[in-house]
N, C-alpha and C positions, 0 to 999 in steps of 0.2 A: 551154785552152778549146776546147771542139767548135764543127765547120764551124756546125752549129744553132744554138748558141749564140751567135756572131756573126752569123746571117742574122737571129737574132727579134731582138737589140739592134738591131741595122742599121733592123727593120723600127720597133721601137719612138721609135727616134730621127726617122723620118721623118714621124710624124704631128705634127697641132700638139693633140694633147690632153695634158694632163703625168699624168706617170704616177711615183709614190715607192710605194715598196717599204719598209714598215719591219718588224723583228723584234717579240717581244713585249714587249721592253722599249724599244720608238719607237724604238731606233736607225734611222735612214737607211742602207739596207743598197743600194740603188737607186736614179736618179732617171732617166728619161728627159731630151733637150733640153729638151721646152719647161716640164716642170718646172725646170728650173733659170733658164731664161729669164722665168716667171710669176713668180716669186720673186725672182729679181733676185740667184741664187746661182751661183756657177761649180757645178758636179756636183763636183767634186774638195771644195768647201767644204759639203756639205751630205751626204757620205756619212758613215757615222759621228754624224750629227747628232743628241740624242736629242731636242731641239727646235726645233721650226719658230716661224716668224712668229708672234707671238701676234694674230688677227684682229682687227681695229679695230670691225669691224660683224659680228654673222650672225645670220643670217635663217633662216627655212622660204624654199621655193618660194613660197609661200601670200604670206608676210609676217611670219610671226611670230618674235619677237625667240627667238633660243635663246643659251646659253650661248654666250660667244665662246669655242671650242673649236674643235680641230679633229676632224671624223667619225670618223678615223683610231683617237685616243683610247677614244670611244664604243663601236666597233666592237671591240674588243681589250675591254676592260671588260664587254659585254653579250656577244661571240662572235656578234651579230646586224648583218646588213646595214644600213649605215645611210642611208636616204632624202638624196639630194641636199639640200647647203642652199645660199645666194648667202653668198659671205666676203667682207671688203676686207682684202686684206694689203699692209700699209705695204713699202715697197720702200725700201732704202737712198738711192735720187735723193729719196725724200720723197713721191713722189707711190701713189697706193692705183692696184692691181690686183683687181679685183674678178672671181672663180673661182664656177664653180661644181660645189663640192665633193661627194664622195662614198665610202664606203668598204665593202668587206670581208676579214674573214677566210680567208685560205687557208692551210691547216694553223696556222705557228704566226706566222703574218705577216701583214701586214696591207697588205693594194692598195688605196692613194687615187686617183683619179682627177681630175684638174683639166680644167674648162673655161672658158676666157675667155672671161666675159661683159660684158667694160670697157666695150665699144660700146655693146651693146646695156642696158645700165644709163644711160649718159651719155645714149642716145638719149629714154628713159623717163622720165628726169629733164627731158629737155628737151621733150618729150608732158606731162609732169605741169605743169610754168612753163605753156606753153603754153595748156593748157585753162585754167587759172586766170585768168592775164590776160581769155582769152574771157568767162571767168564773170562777172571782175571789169567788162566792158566791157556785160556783160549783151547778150552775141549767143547765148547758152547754150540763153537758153528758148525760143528758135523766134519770127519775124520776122510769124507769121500769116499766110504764103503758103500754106499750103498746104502744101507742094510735099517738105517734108521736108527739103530739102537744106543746112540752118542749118550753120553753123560747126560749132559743138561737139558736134550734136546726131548721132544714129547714123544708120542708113542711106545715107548720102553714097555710097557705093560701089555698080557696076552689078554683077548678078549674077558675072558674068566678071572685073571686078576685084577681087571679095568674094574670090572663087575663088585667082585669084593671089596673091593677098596673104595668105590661109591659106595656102598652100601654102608662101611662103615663109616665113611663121612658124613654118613645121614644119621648117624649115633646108634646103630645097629649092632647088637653085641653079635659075638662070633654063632654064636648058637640060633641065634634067628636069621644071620646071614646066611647059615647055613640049612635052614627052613624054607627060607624066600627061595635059594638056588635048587632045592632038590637032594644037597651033599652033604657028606658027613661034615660035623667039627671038626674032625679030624684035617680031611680033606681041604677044608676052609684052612685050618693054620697051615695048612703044605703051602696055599695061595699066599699066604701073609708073608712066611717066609721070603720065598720067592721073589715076593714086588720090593719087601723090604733090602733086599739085597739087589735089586734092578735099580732102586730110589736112593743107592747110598746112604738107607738109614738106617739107625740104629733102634728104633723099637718101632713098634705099629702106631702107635699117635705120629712120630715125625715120618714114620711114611705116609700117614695122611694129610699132614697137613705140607710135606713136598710134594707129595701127588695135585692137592690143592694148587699152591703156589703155581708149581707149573703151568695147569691148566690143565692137567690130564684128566680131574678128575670136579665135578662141578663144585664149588661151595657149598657148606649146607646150609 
């Protein structure tokens, strides 16, 4: 095996996106760590593989229910790119990892890419409870102030925290949000605070992913 060849494994091992590599007939010819780590598979037990996990849930981006498939599949079958969808794949502990998948064809193999979106799922789930209880308690339709600043209702966030909190939903760490703006880090977690306490949430992914839900804030 060439010097290159160990420097890209090297490099592909050190990201946390998973990355499988299969043939055209789905053998697992590859996996990076944190593919094998998403999975819940040592790499020595998933080379060779000619199937994976069969997904519990899959979605579009959007929402929309698709074949529990993996892209992988599709992509080898059509020879076309296939659009990111959200998976849950059951893990041998029992508990679901939720990726989000995507694939193409390179000659005669086929590159899946994984990204874990556990978090940021669990957080949206707990945005969706959330608004509902409000709804249920009926603080949803605005209190007749005026003022706009209702529980559930949109707007709650000042120009500058509307700002931050896209930014981070565009997967921006704090330190380049606060590059992009002009402001300190410092300044940036004063903003965090702030919406996070405007959004009724309790850490900065579930205030983005209520700021999301709501609409206040676009998808990334």
């Amino acid at each position: 095996m060439s010097d290159s060849t160990l420097t890209a494994a090297a490099a592909l091992d050190a990201i946390d996106e998973g990355v499988l590599v299969q043939d055209s007939d789905t053998h697992v010819v590859y996996a990076n760590r944190a593919a094998g780590e998403l999975l819940g598979l040592d790499r020595d037990e998933l080379r060779g593989r000619s199937e994976l996990p069969t997904p519990c849930e899959c979605q579009s981006e959007s929402g929309e229910a698709l074949p529990e498939r993996w892209p992988g599949v599709d992509a080898l079958r059509t020879g076309r790119p296939q659009r990111p969808r959200v998976m849950g794949l059951p893990r041998p502990d029992g508990r679901v990892r939720w990726v989000r998948a995507s694939a193409r064809v390179i000659g005669r193999s086929v590159l899946t890419s994984l990204l874990d979106v556990t978090a940021l799922r669990h957080a949206e789930a707990d945005a969706a409870t959330l608004a509902s209880r409000l709804g249920g308690d009926g603080k949803g339709q605005g209190n007749g102030s005026g003022n706009g600043q209702t529980a559930a209702g949109k707007g709650v966030l000042s120009p500058r925290e509307h700002q931050v909190v896209e930014l981070l939903a565009s997967g921006n760490t704090g330190e380049e949000v606060a590059e992009r703006l002009g402001i300190s880090p410092a300044t940036v977690r004063v903003h965090v605070r702030n919406a996070t306490g405007k959004l009724g949430a309790n850490t900065r992914t579930q205030a983005v992913a209520i700021a999301v839900a709501r609409g206040e804030v676009a998808a990334p």
